[in-house]
C-alpha positions as CSV (number, residue, x, y, z in Angstrom):
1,X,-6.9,-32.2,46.6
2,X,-3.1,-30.8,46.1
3,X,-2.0,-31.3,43.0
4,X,1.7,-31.1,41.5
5,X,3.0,-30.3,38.0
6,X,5.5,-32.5,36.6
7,X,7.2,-32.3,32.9
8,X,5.0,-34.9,32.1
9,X,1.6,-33.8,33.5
10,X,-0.3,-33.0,36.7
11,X,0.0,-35.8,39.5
12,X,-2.7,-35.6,42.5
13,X,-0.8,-36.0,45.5
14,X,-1.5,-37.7,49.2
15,X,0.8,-36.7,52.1
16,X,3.6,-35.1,51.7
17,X,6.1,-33.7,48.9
18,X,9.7,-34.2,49.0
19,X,11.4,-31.6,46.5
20,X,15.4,-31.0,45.4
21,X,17.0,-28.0,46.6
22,X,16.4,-26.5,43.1
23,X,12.7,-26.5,43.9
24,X,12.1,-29.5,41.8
25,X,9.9,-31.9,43.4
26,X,12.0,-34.9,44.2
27,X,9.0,-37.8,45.1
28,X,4.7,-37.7,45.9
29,X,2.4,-40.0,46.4
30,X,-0.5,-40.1,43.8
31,X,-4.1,-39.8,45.1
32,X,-5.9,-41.2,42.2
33,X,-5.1,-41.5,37.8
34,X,-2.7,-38.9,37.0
35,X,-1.2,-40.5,33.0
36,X,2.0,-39.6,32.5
37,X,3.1,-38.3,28.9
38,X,6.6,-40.3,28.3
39,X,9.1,-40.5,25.4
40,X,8.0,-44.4,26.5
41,X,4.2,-43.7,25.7
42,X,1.2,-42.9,28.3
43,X,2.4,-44.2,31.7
44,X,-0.4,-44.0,34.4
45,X,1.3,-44.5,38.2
46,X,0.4,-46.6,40.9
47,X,-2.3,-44.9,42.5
48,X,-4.5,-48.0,44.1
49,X,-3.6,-50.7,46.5
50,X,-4.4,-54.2,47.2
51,X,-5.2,-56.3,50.4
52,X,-1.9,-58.7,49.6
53,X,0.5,-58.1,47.3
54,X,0.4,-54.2,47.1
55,X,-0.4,-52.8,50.4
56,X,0.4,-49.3,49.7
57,X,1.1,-46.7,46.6
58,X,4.8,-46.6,45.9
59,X,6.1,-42.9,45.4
60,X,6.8,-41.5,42.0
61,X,10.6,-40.0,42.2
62,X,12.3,-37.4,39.8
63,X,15.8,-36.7,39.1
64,X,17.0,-33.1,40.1
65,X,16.8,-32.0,36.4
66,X,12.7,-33.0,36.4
67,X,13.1,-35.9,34.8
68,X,11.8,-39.2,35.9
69,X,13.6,-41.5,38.1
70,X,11.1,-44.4,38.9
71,X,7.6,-44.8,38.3
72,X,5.6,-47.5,39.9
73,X,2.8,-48.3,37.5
74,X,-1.0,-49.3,37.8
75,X,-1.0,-52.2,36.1
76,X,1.7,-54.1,33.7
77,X,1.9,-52.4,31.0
78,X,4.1,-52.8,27.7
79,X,7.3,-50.9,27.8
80,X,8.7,-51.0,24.2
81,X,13.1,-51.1,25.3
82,X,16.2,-51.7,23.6
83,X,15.5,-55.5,24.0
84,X,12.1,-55.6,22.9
85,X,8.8,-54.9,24.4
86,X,8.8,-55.6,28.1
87,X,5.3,-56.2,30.1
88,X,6.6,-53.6,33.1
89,X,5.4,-52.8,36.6
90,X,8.1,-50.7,37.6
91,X,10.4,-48.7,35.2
92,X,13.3,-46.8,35.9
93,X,15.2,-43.7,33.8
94,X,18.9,-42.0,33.5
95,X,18.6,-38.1,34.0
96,X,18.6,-37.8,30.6
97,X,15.2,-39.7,30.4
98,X,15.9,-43.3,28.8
99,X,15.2,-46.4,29.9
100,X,17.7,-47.3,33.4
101,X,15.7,-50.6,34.4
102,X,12.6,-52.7,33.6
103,X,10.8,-54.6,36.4
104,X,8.8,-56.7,34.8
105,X,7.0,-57.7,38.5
106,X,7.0,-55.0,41.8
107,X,4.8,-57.2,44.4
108,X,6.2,-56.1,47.8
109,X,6.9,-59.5,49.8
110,X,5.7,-59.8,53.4
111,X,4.4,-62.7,55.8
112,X,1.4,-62.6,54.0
113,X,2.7,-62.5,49.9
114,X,6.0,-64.6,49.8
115,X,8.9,-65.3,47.1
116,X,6.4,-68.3,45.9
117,X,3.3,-66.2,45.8
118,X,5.6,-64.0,43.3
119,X,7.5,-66.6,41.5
120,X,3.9,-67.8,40.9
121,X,3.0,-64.4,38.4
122,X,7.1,-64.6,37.3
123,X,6.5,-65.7,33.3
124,X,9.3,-66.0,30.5
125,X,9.8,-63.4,28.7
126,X,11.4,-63.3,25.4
127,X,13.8,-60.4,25.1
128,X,17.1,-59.8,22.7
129,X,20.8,-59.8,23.9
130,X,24.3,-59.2,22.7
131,X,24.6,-63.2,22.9
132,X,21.1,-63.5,20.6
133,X,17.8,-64.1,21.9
134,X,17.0,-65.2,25.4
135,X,13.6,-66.7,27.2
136,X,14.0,-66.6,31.1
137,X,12.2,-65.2,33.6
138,X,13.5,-62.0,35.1
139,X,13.8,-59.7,37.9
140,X,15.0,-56.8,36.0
141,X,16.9,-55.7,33.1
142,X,19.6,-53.0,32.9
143,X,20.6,-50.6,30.0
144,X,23.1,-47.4,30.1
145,X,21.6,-44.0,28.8
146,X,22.8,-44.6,25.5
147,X,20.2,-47.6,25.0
148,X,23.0,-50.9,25.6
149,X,21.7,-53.7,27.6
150,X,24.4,-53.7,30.4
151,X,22.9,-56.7,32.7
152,X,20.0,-59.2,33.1
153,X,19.2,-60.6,36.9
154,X,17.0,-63.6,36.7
155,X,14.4,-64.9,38.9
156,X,15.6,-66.5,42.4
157,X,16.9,-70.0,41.6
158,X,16.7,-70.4,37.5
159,X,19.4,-70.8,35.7
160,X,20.5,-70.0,32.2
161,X,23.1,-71.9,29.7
162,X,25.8,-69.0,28.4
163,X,28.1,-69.1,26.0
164,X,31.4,-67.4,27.4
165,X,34.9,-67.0,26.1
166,X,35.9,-69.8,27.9
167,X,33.2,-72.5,27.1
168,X,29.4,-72.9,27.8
169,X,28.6,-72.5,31.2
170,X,25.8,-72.6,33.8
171,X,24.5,-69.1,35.0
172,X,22.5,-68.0,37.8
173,X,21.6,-64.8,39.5
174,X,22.8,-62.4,36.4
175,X,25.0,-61.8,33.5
176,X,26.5,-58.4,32.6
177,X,27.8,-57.2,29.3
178,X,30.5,-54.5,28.0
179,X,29.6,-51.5,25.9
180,X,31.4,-54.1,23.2
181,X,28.4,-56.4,23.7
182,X,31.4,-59.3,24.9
183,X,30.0,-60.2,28.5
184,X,31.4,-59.1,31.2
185,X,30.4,-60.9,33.5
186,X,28.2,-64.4,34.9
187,X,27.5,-65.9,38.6
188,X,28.7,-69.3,38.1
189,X,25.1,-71.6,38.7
190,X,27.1,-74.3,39.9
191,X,31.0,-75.4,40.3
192,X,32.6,-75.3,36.8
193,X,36.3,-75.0,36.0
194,X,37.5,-72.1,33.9
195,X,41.3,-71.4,33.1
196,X,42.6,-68.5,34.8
197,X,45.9,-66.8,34.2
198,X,47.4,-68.7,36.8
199,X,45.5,-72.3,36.0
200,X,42.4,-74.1,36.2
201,X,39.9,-72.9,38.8
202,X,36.8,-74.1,39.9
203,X,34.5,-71.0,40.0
204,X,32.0,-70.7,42.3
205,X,30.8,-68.1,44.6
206,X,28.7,-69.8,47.9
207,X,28.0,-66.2,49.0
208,X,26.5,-64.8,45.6
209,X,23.2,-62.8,47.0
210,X,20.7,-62.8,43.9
211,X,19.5,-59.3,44.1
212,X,21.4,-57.8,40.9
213,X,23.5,-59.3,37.8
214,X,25.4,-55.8,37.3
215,X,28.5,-57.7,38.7
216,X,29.1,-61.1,39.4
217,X,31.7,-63.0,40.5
218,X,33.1,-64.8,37.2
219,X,34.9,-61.5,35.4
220,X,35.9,-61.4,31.7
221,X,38.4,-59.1,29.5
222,X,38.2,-57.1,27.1
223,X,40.2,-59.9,25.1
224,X,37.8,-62.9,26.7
225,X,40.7,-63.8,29.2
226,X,39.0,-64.4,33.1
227,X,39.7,-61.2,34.8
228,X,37.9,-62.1,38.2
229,X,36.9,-65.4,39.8
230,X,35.6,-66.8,43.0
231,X,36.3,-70.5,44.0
232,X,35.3,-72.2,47.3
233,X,37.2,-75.4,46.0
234,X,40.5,-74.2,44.6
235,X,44.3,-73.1,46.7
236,X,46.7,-70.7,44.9
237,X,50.1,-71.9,45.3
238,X,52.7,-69.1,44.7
239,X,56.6,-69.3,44.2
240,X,58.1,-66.2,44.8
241,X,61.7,-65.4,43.3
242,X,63.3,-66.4,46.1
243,X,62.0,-69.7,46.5
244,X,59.8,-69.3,49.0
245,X,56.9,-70.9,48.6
246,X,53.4,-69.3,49.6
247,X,49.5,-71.1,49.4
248,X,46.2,-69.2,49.3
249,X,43.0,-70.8,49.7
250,X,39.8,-70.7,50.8
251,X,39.1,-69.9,54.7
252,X,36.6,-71.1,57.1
253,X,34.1,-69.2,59.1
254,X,31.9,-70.2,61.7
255,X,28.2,-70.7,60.5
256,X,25.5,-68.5,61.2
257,X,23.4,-71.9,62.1
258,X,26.0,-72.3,65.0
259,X,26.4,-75.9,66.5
260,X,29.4,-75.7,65.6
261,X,28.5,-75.6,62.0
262,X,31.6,-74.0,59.6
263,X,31.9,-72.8,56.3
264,X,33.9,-71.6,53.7
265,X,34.6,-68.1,53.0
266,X,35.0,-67.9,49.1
267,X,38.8,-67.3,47.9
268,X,38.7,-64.3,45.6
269,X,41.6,-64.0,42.3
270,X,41.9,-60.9,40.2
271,X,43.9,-60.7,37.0
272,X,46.0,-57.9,35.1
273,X,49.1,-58.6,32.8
274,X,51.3,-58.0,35.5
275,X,49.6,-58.8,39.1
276,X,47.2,-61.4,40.6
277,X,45.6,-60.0,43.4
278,X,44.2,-62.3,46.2
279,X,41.5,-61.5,48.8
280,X,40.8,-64.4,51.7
281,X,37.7,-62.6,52.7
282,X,35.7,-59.5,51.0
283,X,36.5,-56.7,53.6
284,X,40.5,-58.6,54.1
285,X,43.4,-56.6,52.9
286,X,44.3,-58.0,49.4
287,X,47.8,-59.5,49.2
288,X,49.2,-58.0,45.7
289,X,51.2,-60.8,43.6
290,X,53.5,-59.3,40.6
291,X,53.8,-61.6,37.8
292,X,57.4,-61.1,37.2
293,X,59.8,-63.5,38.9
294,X,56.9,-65.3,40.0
295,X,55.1,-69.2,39.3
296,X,51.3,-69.9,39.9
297,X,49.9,-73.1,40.2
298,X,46.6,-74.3,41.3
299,X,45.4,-77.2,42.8
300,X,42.1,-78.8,44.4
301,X,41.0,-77.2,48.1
302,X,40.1,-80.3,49.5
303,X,39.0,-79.0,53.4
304,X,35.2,-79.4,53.8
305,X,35.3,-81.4,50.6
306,X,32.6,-83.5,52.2
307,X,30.2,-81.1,52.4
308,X,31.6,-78.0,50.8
309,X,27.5,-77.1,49.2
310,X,25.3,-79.4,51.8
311,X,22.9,-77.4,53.5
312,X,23.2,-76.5,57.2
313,X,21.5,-77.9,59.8
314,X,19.5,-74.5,60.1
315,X,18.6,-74.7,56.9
316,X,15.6,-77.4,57.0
């Protein structure tokens, strides 16, 4: 059986290597129990599979320096991280060999192991945060090299209570934090008005895919103030010097259901001291507003008020 040696012990390999440029090996396959020696403790790989949930043996990757990069593992085990001790099946490093993320699950969903099948194994966990202590279930947590928990993305439709600079609110999806600890971000769980730099907004992102909470749509300062917010329910109106008088608010699309179906396409606002920046769609050009010289004022969008968070006809 091939065998490969890794800074932190021998690995027995099926298939084939991958390796950096540098000759550093770069991924492999284990073959059977191959324990890892860790700053994180004894790690042993994911060398087995199972009929449903884990059909095959996830590769081990390294950074180019040797160091690890992701490591499927065998069974949970405790990872002891900057938020407390984490029951992990899939752990992620920086280069420089700390903690990057913590999986607490890794069941690969398929037509035969669904969301539900996972949700099913998804328990709280009790973990520490810039904003105190926190019990939620999770799909991963992030922290930078130097140990700072930078985000949190929880389970597929639960929800968390916050406190923010601008009030309690709802979360879903994830919340990011600054190297300040302040948070730095929050997908709004549900329509909730904040106060912007230009007025009351009702943030909200309908598009908000719950895969990572490393940046959401609800943005915060440095000094608290709402940097960034999405709103399916709220027009910008805009005086410019000249009088002139200019409205920015949500747009339509046609649905993906089709019958004729439409939907909103989230109005995006983005704040400095001295320019609002609007975006009508995420790949439009954004229409740069200075402050100077200029008056904002919001007000309710009202279009597809009557069913502006109903589900679609395709969606049962």
């Amino acid at each position: 059986m091939e065998t490969v040696s890794t800074h932190y012990g021998t690995i027995p390999v099926a298939g084939c290597l991958e390796w950096h440029p540098n000759g550093e090996v770069l991924s492999c396959t284990p073959a059977g129990p191959s324990p890892l020696n860790t700053r994180y403790g004894i790690l042993t790989p994911q060398f087995t599979t199972d009929d449903i949930r884990r059909r095959t043996v996830q590769s081990v990757q390294f950074h180019e320096n040797g160091q690890l990069r992701a490591l499927p593992l065998e069974r949970p085990t405790l990872i002891d991280t900057p938020a407390g001790t984490i029951l992990a099946e899939l752990v992620t490093f920086h280069p420089c060999g700390a903690l990057r993320r913590v999986f607490p699950l890794n069941g690969k969903l398929t037509g035969y192991w669904t969301q539900d099948d996972e949700g099913r194994l998804a328990k709280p966990i009790s973990f520490s945060t810039p904003i105190g202590p926190i019990t939620a279930r999770l799909i991963g947590l992030y922290f930078n090299p130097e140990g700072r928990l930078k985000s949190i993305t929880l389970w597929p439709g639960d929800t968390l209570d916050v406190p923010t600079p601008t009030g309690l609110l709802s979360a879903r999806v994830g919340i990011s934090f600054g190297d300040d600890g302040m948070i730095n971000s929050l997908e709004p769980a549900k329509p909730q008005t904040v106060q912007t730099p230009v007025g009351a907004v009702q943030a909200y992102d309908l598009d908000a895919i719950g895969i990572c909470g490393d940046y959401n749509s609800l943005g915060f300062s440095d000094d608290g103030s709402i940097s960034r917010v999405v709103t399916s329910q709220t027009s910008l109106r805009v005086t410019h010097p000249d009088g002139t008088l200019a409205t920015y608010s949500p747009t339509v699309r046609e649905s993906l259901c089709g019958d004729s179906d439409q939907e909103p396409v989230p109005l995006m606002l983005e704040f400095t001291p001295d320019l609002v920046t609007v975006r009508q769609a995420p790949t439009a050009v954004p229409t740069l507003l200075p402050t100077k010289g200029r008056t904002f004022r919001t007000e309710p969008y009202l279009r597809l008020f009557a069913h502006p968070f109903g589900k679609m006809t395709c969606s049962g």
